[in-house]
N, C-alpha and C positions, 0 to 999 in steps of 0.2 A: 970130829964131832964130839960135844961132850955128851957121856952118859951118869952123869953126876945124880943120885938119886934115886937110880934104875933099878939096882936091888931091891926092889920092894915085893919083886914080882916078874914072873917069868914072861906074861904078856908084854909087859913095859921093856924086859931085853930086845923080846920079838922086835918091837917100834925101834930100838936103835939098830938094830940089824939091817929090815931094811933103809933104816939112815944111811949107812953105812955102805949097803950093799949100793946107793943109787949114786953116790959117791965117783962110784968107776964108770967108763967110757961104754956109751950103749945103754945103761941100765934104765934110764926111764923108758925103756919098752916093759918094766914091769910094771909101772905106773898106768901105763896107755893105751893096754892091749884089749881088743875087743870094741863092739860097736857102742856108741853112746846109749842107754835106758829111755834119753830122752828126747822128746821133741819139739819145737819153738811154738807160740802160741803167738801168731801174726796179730799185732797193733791192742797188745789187752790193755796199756796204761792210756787212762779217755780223760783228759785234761777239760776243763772247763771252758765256755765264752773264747774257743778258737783258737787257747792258745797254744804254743808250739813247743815240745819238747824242748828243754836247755839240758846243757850237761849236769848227768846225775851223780850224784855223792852216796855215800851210803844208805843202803836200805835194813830195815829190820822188822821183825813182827811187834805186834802189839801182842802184850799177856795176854787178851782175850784170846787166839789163834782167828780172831776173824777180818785181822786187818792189818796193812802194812803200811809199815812209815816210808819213807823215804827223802832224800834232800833233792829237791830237783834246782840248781842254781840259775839264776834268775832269764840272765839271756839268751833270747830263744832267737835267735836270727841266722836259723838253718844250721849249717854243716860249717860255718865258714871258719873255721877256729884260728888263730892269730893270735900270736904272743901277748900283743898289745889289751887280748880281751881272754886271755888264761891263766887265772890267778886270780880275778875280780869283778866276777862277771855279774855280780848283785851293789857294787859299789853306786849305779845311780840308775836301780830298776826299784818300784814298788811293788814286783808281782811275791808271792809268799814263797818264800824257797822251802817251808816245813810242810809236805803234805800226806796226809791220810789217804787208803784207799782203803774201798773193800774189795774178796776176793775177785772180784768181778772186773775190777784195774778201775772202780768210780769213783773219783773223790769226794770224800763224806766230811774232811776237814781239812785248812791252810790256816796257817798263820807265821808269823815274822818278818814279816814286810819290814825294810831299812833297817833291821838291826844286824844285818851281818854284809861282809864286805866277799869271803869266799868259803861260805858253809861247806861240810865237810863231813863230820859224823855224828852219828844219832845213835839212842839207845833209850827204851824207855823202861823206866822204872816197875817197880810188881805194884806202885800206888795208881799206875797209867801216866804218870805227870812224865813228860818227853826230856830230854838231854841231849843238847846242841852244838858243836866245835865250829870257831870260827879260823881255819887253818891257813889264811891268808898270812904271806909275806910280810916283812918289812917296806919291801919297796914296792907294793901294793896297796899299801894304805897311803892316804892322800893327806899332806899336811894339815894338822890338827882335827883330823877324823878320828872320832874318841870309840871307832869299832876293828873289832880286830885283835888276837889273842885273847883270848875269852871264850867260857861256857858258858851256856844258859841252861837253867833249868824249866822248864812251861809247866803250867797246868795242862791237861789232857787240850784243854780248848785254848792253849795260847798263851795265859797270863803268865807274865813273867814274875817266879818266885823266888830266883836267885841269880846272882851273876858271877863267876870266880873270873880272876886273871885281872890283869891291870890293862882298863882301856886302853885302846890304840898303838900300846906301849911290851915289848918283847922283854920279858926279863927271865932269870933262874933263878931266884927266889921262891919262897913258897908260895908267895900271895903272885905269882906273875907265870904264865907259860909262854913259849915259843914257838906257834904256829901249831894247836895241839890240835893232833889228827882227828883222834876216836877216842869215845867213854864206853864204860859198860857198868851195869849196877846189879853189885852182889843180892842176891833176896832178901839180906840184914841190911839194905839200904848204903852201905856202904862204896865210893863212886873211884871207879880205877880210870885216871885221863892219862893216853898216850903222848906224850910232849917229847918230840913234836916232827912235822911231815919232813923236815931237811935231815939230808945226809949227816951236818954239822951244826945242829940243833942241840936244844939241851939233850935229847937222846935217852929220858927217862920215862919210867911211871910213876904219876902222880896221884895217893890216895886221900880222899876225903871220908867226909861222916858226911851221911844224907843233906845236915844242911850248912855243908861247906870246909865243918872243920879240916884244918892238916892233921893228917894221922902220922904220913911216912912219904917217903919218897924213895924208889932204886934206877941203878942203870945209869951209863956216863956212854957219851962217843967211844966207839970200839969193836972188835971181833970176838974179842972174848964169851965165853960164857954170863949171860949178865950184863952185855955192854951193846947197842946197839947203834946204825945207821938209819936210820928215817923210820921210825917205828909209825904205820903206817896204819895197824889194826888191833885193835885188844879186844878179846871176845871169852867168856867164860863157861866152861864146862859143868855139867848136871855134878860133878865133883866139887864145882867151887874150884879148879884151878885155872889160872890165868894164863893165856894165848896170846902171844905176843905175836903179830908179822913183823918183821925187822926186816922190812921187803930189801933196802942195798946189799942186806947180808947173805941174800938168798937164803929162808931160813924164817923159820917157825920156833920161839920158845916158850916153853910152859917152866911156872914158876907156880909155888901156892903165892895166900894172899897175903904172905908178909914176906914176899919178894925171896923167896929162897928159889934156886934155879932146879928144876927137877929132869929137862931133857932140852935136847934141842932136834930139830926135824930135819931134815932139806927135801926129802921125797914131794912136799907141795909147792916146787917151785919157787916163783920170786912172787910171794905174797901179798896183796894189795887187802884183801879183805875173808873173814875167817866169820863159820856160824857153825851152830850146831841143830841137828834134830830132838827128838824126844826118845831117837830110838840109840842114842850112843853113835852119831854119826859124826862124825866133821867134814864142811865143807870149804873151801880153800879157793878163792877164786886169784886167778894169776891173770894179769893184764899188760905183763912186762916181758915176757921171758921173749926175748929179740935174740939176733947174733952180734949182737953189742954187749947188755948187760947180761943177758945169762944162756951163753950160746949150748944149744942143742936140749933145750926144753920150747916147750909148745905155750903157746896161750890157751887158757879156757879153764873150767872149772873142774879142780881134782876132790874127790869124792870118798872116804875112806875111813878106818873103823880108829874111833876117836882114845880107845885103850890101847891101843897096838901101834897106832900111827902106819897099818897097812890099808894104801890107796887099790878102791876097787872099782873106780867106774871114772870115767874123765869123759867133760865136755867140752871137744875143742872145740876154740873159736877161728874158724875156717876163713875169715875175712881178712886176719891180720895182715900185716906184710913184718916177715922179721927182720928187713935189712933197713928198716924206717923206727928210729927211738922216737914213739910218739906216744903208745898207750893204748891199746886198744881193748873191745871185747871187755866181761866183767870185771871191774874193779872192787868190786862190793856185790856182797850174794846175802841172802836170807831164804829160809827155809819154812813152809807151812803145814801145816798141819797133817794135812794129805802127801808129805814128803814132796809137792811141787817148789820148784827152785824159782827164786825172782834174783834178778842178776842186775846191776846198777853199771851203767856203761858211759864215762863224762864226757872222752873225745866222740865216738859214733852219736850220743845225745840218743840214747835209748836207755826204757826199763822194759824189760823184756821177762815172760813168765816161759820158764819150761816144765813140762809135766810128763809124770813119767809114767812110760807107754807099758813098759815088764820089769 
C-alpha cells in the first residue's frame, strides 16, 4: 500500500496503518465488528403512474439537503436481469432515468428521457444544475446511435446546457471518454469525470472548467499508485480532496485536485460507490466483495472517519450470495442531512433509505 503524502500528519499515518493492518489474514473483523446503527425503512422510494423500480445507478444529495437525485435506469420489468438487457436498459425506453425525490422518497422532478443508452452517475453542482454519465459499452450501443460516452450537464429542471465526449463514439482524447462512470463538482465549479467503468478502459480522471474546458487529465491502466482498474466512483471531501474507487483494484485513492496521489486505502473493500457527511464521515458502499473478486470481505456499507480512514460502523448486506459474481446490495450510497444513508441497488432493482436508530 502506498503511503506517499502521509507525512503531513499523524492522523493520516493512523489511515495507512489500518490500510496496512487490514492487509493480513482475518483483519476485516476490525472493520466489521459490532451490530449495524441502522435500520431499513421498507418501500420509501414511491415512483409515479405505477411504475416499477428498474435498476439503480448512483444516487446523491441535492445542495439544498432536502432532496435526492438519483439514476433509476429505464427498464422496469421486475427482477428478471439477463445479459441481453444489462448494460442497456434505457436504449429503447421513454421513461426518465434522472429523478428527484424529497426526503419522503416522492418524486418532485425527472427528466432525460432517450438521451442515454446506460446512465450511470450523477453529481450536482453548488448552481443545482445536475451532471449525468452515460457508461454504456461499446458493444451496447446500436449502430449509428449518436448516444453513449458522454456527459450531460441539466438545468435543475432538465434543460440540457452542455454535452462533453464524442457521441456514440469511445475515444482517449481529450474531447472523447470511454464509458465514463461518475462526475463530482468542486465548489469552484470545477468538474472531476471518472473514465471509465472497464477494467481496460482509458482508466483515468478527467478535469474540466464548469463549462467544459480540458484543464488536465491523470491515471493510465495499472496497480500502481496513480494507475487504476475500472474507476468506478469519484467523490470529494469537505477538503477538496479527491476519492477515487478503483473498485478491480480493491481500493480507495485520494489524490488532491491536480492529481497528486496522497494515500491509498483498502480497509473499504471492493468499492462501487463513495460519499461523505457534513460531519467528516466517509461512506463506502461495496457490492462486490464475493469469493471470486475479493474473497473474505463481506457486501454492504462501510462507514468510517474520513481523516484517518478508520472504519467504524458497517452495513451488511445479508442477501448476497458470495459464490455468485453478479453484484448485489448498494452500489452507490448518499448521505443526508440527518446522517440517514440512501443506498442505490442495480441488480436487486432497489433505493433503499436506512436511518439510524443510536
Amino acid at each position: 500500500m502506498s503511503i506517499r503524502g502521509l507525512n503531513a500528519s499523524p492522523a493520516a499515518w493512523i489511515g495507512a496503518l489500518v490500510g496496512i493492518a487490514l492487509l493480513t489474514p482475518g483483519a476485516e473483523l476490525l472493520a466489521q465488528s459490532g451490530p449495524s446503527p441502522y435500520r431499513l425503512v421498507d418501500d420509501w422510494a414511491q415512483l409515479p403512474d405505477g411504475r416499477r423500480m428498474g435498476a439503480v445507478g448512483k444516487v446523491t444529495m441535492d445542495p439544498d439537503g432536502e432532496h435526492v437525485w438519483a439514476v433509476i435506469r429505464c427498464d422496469a420489468r421486475g427482477f428478471d436481469v439477463t445479459p441481453s438487457r444489462f448494460g442497456n436498459e434505457c436504449v429503447d425506453s421513454d421513461l426518465d432515468p434522472v429523478i428527484k425525490f424529497d426526503l419522503d422518497g416522492k418524486v418532485v422532478e425527472s427528466f432525460g428521457s432517450g438521451l442515454f443508452i446506460w446512465p450511470h452517475g450523477i453529481d450536482v453542482d453548488p448552481d443545482g444544475n445536475v451532471w449525468v454519465t452515460d457508461a454504456v459499452g461499446s458493444g451496447n450501443i446500436p449502430d449509428g446511435d449518436q448516444r453513449g460516452h458522454l456527459v450531460f450537464k441539466f438545468s435543475p429542471t432538465g434543460d440540457v446546457l452542455l454535452r462533453l465526449g464524442t457521441p456514440g463514439m469511445a475515444g482517449s482524447g481529450r474531447d472523447s471518454f470511454n464509458s465514463p462512470s461518475d462526475v463530482v463538482v468542486a465548489p469552484n465549479g470545477n468538474v472531476f469525470i471518472a473514465d471509465g467503468h472497464n477494467d481496460n478502459g482509458n482508466n483515468r480522471v478527467m478535469k474540466f472548467t464548469s463549462d467544459g474546458q480540458f484543464i488536465m487529465s491523470w491515471g493510465q491502466t495499472g496497480y500502481a499508485p496513480g494507475e487504476f482498474r475500472a474507476l468506478h466512483a469519484i467523490e470529494m471531501d469537505s477538503r477538496g480532496r479527491i476519492f477515487v474507487g478503483d473498485r478491480s483494484n480493491n481500493r480507495v485513492q485520494i489524490f488532491d485536485q491536480e492529481g497528486t496521489h496522497l494515500a491509498t486505502w483498502t480497509q473499504f473493500g471492493r468499492p462501487s460507490g463513495i460519499a461523505f457527511d457534513t460531519n467528516g464521515q466517509i461512506f463506502v458502499a461495496d457490492s462486490e466483495s464475493d469469493n471470486v473478486q475479493n474473497p473474505g470481505w463481506e457486501m454492504g456499507i462501510r462507514i468510517g472517519d474520513a481523516e484517518t480512514g478508520w472504519v467504524t460502523d458497517f452495513i451488511v448486506y445479508q442477501w448476497g450470495d458470495p459464490s455468485v459474481i453478479l453484484g448485489n446490495g448498494a452500489e452507490f450510497v448518499a448521505v443526508d442531512r440527518d446522517g440517514n444513508i440512501y443506498g442505490g441497488e442495480p441488480v436487486p432493482r432497489n433505493l433503499q433509505k436506512y436511518v439510524r436508530v443510536r
